[in-house]
N, C-alpha and C positions, 0 to 999 in steps of 0.2 A: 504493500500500500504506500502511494504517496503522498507526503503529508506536506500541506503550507501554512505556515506561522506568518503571518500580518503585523509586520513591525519592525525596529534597527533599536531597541535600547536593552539595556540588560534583561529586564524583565522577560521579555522576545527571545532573549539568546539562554537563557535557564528554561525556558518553556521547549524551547528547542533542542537545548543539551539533551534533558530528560525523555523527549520524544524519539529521539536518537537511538534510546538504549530499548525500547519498545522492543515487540517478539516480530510483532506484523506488518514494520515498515521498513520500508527500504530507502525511503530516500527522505530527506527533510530538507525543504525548499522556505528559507527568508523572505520577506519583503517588505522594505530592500534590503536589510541586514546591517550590519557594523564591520568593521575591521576585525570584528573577532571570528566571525561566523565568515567573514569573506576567506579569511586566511585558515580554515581549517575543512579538512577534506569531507569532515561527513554533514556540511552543508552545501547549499547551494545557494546565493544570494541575485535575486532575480529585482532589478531596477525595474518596480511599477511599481505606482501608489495609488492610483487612482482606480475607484471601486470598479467600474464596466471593463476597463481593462486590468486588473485583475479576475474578474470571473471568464470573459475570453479565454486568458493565459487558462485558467486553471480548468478549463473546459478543453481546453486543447490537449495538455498532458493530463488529463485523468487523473485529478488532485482528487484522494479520497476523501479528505476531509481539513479543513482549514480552522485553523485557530486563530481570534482575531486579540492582538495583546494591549494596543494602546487607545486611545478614547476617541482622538481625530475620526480613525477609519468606523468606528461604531456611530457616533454623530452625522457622517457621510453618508450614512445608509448603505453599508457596505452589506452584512447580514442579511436587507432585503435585496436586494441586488443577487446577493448569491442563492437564498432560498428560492425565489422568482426561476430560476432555471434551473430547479430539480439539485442543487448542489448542497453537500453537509456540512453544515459552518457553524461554530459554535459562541455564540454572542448574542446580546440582545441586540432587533431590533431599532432603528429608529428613531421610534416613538417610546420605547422602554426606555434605549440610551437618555432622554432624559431628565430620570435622578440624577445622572451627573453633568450631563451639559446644558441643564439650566439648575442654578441653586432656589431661582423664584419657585420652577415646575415640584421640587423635592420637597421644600419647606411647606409647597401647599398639601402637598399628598397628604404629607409624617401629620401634620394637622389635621388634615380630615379621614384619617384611619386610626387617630391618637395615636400614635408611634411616639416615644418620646423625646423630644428633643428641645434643644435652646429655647427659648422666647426670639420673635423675630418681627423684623417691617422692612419688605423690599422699596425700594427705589429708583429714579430714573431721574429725578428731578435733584440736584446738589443742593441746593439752598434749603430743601425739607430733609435732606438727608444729615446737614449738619444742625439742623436746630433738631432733631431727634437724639443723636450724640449728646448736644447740650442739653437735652432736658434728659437723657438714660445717666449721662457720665462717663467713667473709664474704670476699671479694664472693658471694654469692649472688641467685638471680633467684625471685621468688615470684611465681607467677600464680593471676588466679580460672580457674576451671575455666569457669563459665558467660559467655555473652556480656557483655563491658562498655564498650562501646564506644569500643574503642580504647586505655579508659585501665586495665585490670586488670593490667597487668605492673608489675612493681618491682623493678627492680635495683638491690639493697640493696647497698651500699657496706661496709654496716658489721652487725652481728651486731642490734646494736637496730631498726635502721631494716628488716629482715626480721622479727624479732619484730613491730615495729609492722603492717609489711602484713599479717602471719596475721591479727591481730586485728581488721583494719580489713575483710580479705575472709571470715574464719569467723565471727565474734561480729558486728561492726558493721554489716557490710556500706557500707560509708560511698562503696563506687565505685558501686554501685547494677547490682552483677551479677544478671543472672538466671539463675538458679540454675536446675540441673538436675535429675533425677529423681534422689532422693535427700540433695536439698539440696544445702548448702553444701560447696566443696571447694577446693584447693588442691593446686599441684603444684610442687612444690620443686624444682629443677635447677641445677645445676651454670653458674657464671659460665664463658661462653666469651670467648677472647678475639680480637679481631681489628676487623674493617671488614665493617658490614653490607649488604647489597644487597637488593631487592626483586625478586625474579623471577618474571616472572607466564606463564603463559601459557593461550592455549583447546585447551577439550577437548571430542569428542564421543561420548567413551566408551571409544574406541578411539586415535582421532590424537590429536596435539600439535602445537601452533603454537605458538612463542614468541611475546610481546610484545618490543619494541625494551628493554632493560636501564633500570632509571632504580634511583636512591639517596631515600630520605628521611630528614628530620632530628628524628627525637620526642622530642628536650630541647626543654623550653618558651626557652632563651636562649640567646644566640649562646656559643661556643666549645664547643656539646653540655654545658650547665648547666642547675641548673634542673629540674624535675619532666618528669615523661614525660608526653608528651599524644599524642593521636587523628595527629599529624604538622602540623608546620609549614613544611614547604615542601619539597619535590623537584625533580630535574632527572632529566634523559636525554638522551644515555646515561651508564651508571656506567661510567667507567674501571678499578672495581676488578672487573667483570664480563670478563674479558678471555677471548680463546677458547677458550683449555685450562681456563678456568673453567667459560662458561656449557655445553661439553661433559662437564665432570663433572657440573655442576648435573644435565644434564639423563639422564644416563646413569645415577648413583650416588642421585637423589630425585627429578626428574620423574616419569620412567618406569616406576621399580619401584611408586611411590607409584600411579599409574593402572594399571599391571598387580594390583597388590596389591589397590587397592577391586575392582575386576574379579573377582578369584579370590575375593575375600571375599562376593562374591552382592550388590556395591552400586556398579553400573558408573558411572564422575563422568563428568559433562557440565557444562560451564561453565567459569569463568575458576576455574583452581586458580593459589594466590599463596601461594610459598616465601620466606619470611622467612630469607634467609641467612646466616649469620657465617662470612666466610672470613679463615681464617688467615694468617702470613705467608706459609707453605707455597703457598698457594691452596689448598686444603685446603677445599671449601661442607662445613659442617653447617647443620640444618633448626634453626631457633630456634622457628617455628611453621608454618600452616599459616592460611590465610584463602581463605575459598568465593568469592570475590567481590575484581573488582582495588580498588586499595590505593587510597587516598584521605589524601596529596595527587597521587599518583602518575597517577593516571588523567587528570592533567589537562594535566600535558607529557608524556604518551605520546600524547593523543588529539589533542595542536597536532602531532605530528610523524606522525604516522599519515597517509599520501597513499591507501590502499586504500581503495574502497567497505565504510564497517563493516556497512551494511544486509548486503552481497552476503557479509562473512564471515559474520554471524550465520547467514545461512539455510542454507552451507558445515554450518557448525556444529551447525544442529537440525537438518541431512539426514545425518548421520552419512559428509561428506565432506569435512571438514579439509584430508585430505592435496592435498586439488587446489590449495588456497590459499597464497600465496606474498604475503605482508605488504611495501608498497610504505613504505618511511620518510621523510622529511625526512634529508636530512644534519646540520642544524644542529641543536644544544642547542636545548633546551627547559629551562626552570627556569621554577618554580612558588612564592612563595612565599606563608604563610597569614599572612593579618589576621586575629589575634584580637580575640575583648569583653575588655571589662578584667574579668579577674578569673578567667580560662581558667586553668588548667583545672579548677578544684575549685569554683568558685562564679560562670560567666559571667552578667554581667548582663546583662537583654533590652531593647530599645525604645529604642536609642538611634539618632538620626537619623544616615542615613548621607548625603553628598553628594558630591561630584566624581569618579564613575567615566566614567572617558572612555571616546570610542566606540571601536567593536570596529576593530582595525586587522589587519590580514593578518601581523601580528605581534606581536599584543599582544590575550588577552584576559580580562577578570576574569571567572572563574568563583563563582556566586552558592553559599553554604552554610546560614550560620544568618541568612539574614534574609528579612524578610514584607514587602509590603505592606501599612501600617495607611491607610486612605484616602487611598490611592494615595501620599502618600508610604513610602518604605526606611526601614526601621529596621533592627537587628541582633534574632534572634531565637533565638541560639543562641552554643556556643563557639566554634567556629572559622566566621567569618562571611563571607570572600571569599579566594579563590588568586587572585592578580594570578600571569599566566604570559605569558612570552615566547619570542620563536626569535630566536636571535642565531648568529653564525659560530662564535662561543666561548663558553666558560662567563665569562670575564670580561665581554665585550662584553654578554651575558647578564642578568650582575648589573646590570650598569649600565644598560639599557634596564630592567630589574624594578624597581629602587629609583628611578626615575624617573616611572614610572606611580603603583605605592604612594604616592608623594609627593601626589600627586595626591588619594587619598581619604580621607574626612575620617567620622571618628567618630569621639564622645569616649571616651575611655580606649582608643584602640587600641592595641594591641600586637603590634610582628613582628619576628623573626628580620632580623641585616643581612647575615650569613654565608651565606645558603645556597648551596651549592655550594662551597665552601670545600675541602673533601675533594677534590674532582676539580681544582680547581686546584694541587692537590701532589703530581697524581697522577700515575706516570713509565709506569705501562704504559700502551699503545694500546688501545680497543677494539674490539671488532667490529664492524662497522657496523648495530649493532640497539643 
């Protein structure tokens, strides 16, 4: 069987590592791919992005089944596009895709099915947006409404620093949102407080399979400082995901969330990814909603994942989840991200990469923002490799990750020396996912 993975960032290249090792494929085909997947034999990296010409492409070679990894080609209508001509593609949707590519479409849903989440009031207009700030206060969280890759949220500390984001996502536009029907907008919500988790799990419209639990870290510098970016490094399992949690998670926002698109006439198929803030309570509320798994996250969930992913996906687009039962690694997984210098507002591209050592059965760098320029690696983006391991512990963890890292070499890198830090202070036990 041949398989196509939809997308060029780590996340893409871990989906596709793992596909690779499947019983009943033969070939794993990128699009477009990364330097990492272009430079390794058991890919193939096919330059098309655009949805009709991918399903052409993949109607020609007899693509069994396509996985689609990042948010663009799911907002594009890529899904319907491919289902429309008899082809198995695993994604929401369109019109699913957006819980994530509108925040206004998500915050209305989570309200009108109770799902729990923030307090909120969208916007389009700036001047009603800043006198709402001044009459809520600060900490406050301002987000774009349209896709921005990772980096549209702002958890405003202080009453100017949310002034400043209105301006920067309604007048400036300076994150480089793409904006929805009817333009430019904003959604203002209420700062939550607590320890976030990443909860991801598949759906086939109907069932639910959780993903093993994992935490990321989106301050750009260690002790959670520093600007919010696209995520700088993950682990699995989270400790703050603990049983009577990921049983509320999935009781109080999984399931009503999929029962809820269902009743509303737009049934979700694909990875649905609950953005958590759970309290000291244990208490999950929904902070977001993302169509597609999480990115750094996909990349120590898919080192611990022991299941055939081929044989889930096909579970998945045959509307038979429930038969599947998710095989884990015991051990931690942590991930953590090498930036360009100058992540997250202005990465600089083309700078030579070298010392990524070979792939060990515990140890492997996942490729993001960088190219092959005549065959030598360069960096080609902001976040440019996850260096991830499996260790016994999240300490043992760190220390096998910051030992690799060591290892590779570009100039101005930048990374996190904390990650997992959280989970080493963490007193409850988790699940075994």
């Amino acid at each position: 069987m041949k398989v196509l993975v939809i997308g060029g960032g780590g996340r893409e290249h871990a989906l596709a590592w793992r596909l690779a090792q499947a019983t009943r494929v033969s070939r794993v085909y990128v699009a477009p791919g990364n330097g990492g997947t272009a430079s390794d034999e058991r890919y193939d990296c096919i330059d098309i992005t655009e949805p009709a010409a991918l399903r052409e492409w993949a109607i020609k070679e007899k693509i069994a089944l396509t996985v689609v990894g990042p948010e663009a080609p799911l907002a594009a209508g890529v899904v319907d596009e491919f289902r429309e001509h008899g082809l198995r593609i695993f994604g929401p949707t369109q019109a699913a895709a957006q819980l994530e590519s509108s925040k206004a479409f998500s915050k209305a849903f989570m309200k009108r099915h109770k799902i729990p989440t923030a307090e909120y009031e969208a916007f389009t207009d700036a001047a009603l947006a800043h006198a709402y700030i001044d009459a809520k206060g600060a900490p406050i969280v301002v987000k774009a409404d349209g896709l921005a890759a990772g980096k549209g949220v702002v958890v405003a500390m202080t009453a100017q620093e949310a002034h400043e984001a209105v301006d920067f996502m309604l007048v400036d536009n300076k994150f480089g949102v793409s904006h929805n029907e009817g333009g430019a907008r904003v959604v203002i919500e209420e700062f939550l407080q607590g320890e976030e988790a990443s909860f991801i799990v598949l759906c086939d419209g109907k069932n639910v399979t959780a993903l093993a639990t994992s935490q990321d870290h989106k301050r750009l510098l260690d002790n959670d400082e520093g600007p919010n970016t696209g995520g700088m490094g993950a682990y699995s399992p989270a400790p703050v995901v603990t049983a009577e949690v990921h049983a509320r998670a999935m009781r109080e926002i999984i399931l009503p969330t999929i029962r809820g698109m269902e009743k509303d006439g737009i049934p979700y198929t694909g990875f649905l990814y609950a953005g958590l803030m759970i309290d000291a309570a244990g208490h999950p509320k929904t902070l977001e909603f993302n169509c597609r798994m999480g990115d750094p996250e996909t990349q120590p969930i898919m080192l611990r994942l022991k299941s055939d992913l081929f044989e889930v996906f096909w579970h998945a687009t045959d509307g038979t989840l429930d038969q599947v039962e998710l095989q884990w690694d015991r051990r931690v997984a942590l991930g953590v991200v090498m930036a360009a210098h100058g992540y997250p507002l202005s990465p600089r591209k083309g700078d030579r990469i070298t010392g990524i050592p070979a792939e060990a059965p515990d140890a492997v760098v996942f490729h993001a923002g960088t190219t092959l320029d005549n065959g030598e690696l360069k960096t080609s983006g902001g976040r440019v490799l996850c260096v991830t391991v499996l260790a016994d512990s999240v300490k043992l963890a760190q220390q096998r990750v910051y030992e690799v890292a060591a290892r590779v070499k570009f100039d101005g890198a930048q990374y996190r020396k904390d990650i997992g830090f959280r989970a080493l202070h963490a007193r409850n036990t988790p699940p075994n996912a």
